[in-house]
DRENLUMNU-642938 format. One record per residue: residue in three letters; chain; x, y negated, z of N, C-alpha, C in turn. Coordinates in steps of 0.1 Angstrom, whole numbers. Layout:
(rec 'ala'; 'A'; (X; Y; Z); (X; Y; Z); (X; Y; Z))
...
REM end
This chain:
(rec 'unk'; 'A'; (8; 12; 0); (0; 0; 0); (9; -12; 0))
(rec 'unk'; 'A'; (2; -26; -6); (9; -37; -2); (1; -50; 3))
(rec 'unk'; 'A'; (6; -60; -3); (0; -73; 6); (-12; -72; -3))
(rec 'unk'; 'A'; (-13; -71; -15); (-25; -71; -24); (-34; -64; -21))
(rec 'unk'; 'A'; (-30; -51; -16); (-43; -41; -9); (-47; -44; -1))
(rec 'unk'; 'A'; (-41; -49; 12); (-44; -54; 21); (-49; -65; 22))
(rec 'unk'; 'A'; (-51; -72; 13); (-62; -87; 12); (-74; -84; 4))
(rec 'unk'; 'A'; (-70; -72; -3); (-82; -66; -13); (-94; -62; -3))
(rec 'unk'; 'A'; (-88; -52; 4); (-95; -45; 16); (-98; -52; 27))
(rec 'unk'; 'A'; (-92; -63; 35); (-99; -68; 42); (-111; -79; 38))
(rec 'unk'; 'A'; (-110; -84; 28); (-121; -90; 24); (-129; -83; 16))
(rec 'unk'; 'A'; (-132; -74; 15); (-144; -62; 12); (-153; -61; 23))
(rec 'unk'; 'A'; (-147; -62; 35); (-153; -63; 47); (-166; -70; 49))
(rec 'unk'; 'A'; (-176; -69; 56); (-186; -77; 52); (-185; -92; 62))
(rec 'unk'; 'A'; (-185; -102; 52); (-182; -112; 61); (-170; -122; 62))
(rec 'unk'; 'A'; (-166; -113; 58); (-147; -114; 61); (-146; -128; 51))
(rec 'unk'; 'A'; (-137; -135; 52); (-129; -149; 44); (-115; -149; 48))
(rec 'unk'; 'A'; (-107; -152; 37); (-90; -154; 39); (-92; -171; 42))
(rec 'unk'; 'A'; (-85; -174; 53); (-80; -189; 57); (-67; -186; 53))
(rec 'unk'; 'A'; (-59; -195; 64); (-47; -195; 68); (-47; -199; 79))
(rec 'unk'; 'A'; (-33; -196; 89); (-30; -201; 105); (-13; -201; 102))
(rec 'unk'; 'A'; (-6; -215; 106); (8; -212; 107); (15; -216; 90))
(rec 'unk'; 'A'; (7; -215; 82); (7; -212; 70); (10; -197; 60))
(rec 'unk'; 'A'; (2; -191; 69); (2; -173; 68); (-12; -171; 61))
(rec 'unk'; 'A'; (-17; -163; 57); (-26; -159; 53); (-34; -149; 63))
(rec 'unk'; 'A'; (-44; -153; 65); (-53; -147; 76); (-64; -143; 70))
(rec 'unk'; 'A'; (-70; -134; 79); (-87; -125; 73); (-94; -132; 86))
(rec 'unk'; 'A'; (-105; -137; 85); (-111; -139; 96); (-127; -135; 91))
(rec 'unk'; 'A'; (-135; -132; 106); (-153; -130; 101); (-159; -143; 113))
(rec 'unk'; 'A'; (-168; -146; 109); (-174; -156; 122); (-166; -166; 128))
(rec 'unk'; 'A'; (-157; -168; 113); (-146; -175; 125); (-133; -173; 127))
(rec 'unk'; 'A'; (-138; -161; 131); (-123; -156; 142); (-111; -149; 132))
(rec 'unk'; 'A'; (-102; -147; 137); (-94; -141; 128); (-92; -127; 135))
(rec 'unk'; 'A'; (-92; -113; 125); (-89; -97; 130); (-75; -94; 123))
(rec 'unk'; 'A'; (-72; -104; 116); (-61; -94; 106); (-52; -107; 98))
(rec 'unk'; 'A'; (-39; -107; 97); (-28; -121; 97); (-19; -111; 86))
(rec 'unk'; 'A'; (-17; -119; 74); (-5; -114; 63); (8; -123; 70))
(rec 'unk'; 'A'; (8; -129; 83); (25; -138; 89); (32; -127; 89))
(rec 'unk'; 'A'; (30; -117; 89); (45; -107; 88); (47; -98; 72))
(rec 'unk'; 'A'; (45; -107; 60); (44; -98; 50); (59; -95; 49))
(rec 'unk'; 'A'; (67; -108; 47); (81; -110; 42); (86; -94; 47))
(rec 'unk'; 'A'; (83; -93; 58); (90; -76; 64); (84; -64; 64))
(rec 'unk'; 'A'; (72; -69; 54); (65; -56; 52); (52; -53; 59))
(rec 'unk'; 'A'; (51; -58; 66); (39; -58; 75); (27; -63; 73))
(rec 'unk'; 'A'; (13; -60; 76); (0; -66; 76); (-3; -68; 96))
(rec 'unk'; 'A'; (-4; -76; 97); (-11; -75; 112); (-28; -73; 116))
(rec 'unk'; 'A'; (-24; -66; 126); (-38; -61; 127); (-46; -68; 142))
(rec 'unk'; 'A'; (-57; -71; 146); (-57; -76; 160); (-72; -65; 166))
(rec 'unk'; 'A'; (-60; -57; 176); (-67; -48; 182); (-64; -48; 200))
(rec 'unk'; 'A'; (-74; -40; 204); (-69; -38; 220); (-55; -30; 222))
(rec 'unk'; 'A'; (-55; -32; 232); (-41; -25; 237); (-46; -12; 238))
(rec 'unk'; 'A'; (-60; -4; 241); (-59; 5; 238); (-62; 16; 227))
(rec 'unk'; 'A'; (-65; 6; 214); (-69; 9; 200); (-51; 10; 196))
(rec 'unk'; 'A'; (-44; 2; 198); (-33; 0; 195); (-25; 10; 199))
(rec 'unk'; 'A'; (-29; 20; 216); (-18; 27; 220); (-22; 41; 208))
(rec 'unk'; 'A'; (-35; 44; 207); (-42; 56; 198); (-37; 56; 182))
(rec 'unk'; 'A'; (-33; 43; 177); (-29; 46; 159); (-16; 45; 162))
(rec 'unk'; 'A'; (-9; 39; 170); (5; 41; 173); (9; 59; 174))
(rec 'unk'; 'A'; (4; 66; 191); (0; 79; 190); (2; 88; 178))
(rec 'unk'; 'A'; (-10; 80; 165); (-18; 90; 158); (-3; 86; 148))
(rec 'unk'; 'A'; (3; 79; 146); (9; 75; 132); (19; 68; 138))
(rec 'unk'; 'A'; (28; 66; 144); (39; 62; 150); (49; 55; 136))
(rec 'unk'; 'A'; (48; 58; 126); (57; 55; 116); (51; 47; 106))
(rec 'unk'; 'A'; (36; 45; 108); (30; 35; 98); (23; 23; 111))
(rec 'unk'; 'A'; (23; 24; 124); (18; 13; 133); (27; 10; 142))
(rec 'unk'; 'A'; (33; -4; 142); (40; -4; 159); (35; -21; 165))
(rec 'unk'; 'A'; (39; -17; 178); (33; -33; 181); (40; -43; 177))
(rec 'unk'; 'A'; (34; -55; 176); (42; -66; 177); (46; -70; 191))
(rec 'unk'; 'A'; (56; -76; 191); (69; -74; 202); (62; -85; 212))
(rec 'unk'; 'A'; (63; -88; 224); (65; -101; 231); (49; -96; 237))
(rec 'unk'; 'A'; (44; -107; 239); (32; -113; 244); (18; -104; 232))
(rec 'unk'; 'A'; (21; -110; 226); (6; -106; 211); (11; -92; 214))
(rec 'unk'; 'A'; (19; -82; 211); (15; -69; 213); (12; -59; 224))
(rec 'unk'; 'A'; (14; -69; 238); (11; -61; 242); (-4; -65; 245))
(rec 'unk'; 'A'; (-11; -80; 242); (-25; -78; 241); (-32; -71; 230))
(rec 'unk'; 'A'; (-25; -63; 224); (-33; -50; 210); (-25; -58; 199))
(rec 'unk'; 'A'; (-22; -71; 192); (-14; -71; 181); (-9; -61; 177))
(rec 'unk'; 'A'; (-10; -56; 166); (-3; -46; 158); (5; -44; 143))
(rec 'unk'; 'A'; (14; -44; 138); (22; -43; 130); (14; -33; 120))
(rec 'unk'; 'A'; (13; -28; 106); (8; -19; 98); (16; -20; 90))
(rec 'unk'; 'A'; (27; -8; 88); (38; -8; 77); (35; -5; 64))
(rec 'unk'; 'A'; (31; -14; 51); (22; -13; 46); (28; -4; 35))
(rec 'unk'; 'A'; (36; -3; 33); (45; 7; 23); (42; 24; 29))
(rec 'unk'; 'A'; (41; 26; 38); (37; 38; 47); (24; 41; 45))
(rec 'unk'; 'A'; (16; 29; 49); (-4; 35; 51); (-7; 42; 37))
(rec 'unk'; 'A'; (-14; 47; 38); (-25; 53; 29); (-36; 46; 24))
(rec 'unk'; 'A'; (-42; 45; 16); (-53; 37; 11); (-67; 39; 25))
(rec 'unk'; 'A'; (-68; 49; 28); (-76; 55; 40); (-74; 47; 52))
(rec 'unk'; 'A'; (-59; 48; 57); (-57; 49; 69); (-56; 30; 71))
(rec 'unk'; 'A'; (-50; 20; 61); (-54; 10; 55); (-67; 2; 59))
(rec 'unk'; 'A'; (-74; 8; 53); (-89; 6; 55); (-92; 8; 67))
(rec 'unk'; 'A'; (-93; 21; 76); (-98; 27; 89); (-90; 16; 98))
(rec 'unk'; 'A'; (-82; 13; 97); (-72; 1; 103); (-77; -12; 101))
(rec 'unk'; 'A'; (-82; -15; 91); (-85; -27; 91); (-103; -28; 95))
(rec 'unk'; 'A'; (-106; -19; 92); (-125; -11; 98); (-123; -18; 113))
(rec 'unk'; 'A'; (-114; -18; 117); (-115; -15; 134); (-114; -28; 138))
(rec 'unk'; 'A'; (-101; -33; 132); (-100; -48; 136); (-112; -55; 136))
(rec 'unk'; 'A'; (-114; -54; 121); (-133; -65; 116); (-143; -58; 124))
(rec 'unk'; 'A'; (-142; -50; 132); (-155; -44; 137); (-154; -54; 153))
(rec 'unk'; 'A'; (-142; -47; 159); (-140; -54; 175); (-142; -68; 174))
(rec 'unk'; 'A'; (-135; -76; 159); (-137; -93; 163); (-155; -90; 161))
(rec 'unk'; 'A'; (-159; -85; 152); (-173; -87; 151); (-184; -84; 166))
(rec 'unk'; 'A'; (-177; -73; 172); (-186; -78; 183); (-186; -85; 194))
(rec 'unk'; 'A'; (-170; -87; 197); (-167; -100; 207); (-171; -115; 202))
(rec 'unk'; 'A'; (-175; -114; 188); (-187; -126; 186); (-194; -125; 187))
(rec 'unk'; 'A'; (-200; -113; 186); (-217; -110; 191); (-218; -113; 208))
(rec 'unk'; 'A'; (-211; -107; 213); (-207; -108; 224); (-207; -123; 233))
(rec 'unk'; 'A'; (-198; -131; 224); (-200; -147; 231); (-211; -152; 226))
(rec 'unk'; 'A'; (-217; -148; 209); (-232; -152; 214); (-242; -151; 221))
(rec 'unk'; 'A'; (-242; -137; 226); (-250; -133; 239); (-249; -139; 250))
(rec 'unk'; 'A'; (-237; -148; 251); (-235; -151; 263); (-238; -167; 263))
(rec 'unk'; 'A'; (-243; -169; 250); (-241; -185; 249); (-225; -192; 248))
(rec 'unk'; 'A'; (-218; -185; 249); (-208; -186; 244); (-203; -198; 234))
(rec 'unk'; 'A'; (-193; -206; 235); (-192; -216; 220); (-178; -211; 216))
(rec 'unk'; 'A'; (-174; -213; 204); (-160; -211; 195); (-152; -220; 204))
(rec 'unk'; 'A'; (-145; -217; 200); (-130; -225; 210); (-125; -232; 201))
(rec 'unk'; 'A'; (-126; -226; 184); (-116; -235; 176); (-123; -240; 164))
(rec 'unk'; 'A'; (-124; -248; 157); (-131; -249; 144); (-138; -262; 147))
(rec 'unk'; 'A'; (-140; -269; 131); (-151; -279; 135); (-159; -279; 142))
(rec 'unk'; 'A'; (-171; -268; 142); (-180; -270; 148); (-179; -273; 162))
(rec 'unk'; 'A'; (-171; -261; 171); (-166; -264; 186); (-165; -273; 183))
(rec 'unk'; 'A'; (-150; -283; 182); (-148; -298; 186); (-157; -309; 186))
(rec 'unk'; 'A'; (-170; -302; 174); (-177; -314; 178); (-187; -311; 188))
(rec 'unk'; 'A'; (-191; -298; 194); (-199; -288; 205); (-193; -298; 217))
(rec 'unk'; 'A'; (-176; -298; 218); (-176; -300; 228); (-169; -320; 232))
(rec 'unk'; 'A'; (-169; -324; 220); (-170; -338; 220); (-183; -346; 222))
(rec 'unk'; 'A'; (-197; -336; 220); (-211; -342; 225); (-214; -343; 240))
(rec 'unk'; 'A'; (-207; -328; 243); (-209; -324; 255); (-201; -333; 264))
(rec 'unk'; 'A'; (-187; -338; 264); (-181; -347; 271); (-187; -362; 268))
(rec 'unk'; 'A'; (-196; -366; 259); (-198; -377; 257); (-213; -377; 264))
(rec 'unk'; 'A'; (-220; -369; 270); (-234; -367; 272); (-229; -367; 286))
(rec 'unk'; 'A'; (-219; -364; 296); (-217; -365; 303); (-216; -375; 313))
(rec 'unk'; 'A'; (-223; -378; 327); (-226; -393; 329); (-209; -397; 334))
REM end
């Protein structure tokens, strides 16, 4: 697989849009971002999972998933060696990411929840500070 598959397939996703962050190429749904091309130069697709989705494809495939190093991997950030994946395992990897951001958005809108980043928040929470006596 390469960068091409992996922007092919994450925006197949239902929902899904390529932004950018950093000036990387990112997959985001609702917003959010599940999946960052910032590590192509070395081969890599990033994947944004839990630490414990992350310890099980690690586990399952040690040689096509490792974490990203520091802080982001050990909150689930993950590396996907994209020369290594399979068309399948690709997909099922990126399945998981777009599924988890999908329900931790469901999630904060259950809760009433507002976005933290994007137009809309800033202006959510520039009404809210200006409504304030």
């Amino acid at each position: 697989m390469n960068v091409s598959d992996f922007r092919r397939i994450a925006l197949s996703l239902e929902g899904a849009e390529e932004s950018s962050h950093m000036g990387a190429a990112d997959f985001r749904v609702g917003g959010r971002i599940f999946a960052t091309l910032a590590s192509q130069s070395q081969g890599y697709g990033n994947l944004m999972l839990t630490p414990e989705q992350q310890a099980l494809f690690v586990e399952e495939e040690p040689e096509v998933f490792v974490p990203i190093a520091g802080g982001w991997g050990r909150m689930g950030a993950t590396h996907i060696v994209l020369a290594k994946a399979s068309e399948d395992v690709l997909a099922g990897a990126l399945r998981t990411a777009w599924k988890l951001r999908v329900e931790k958005n469901q999630k904060a809108r259950s809760k009433g929840g507002i976005a933290t980043t994007g137009k809309k928040a800033v202006k959510k929470r520039a009404a809210k500070r200006s409504s304030k006596p």
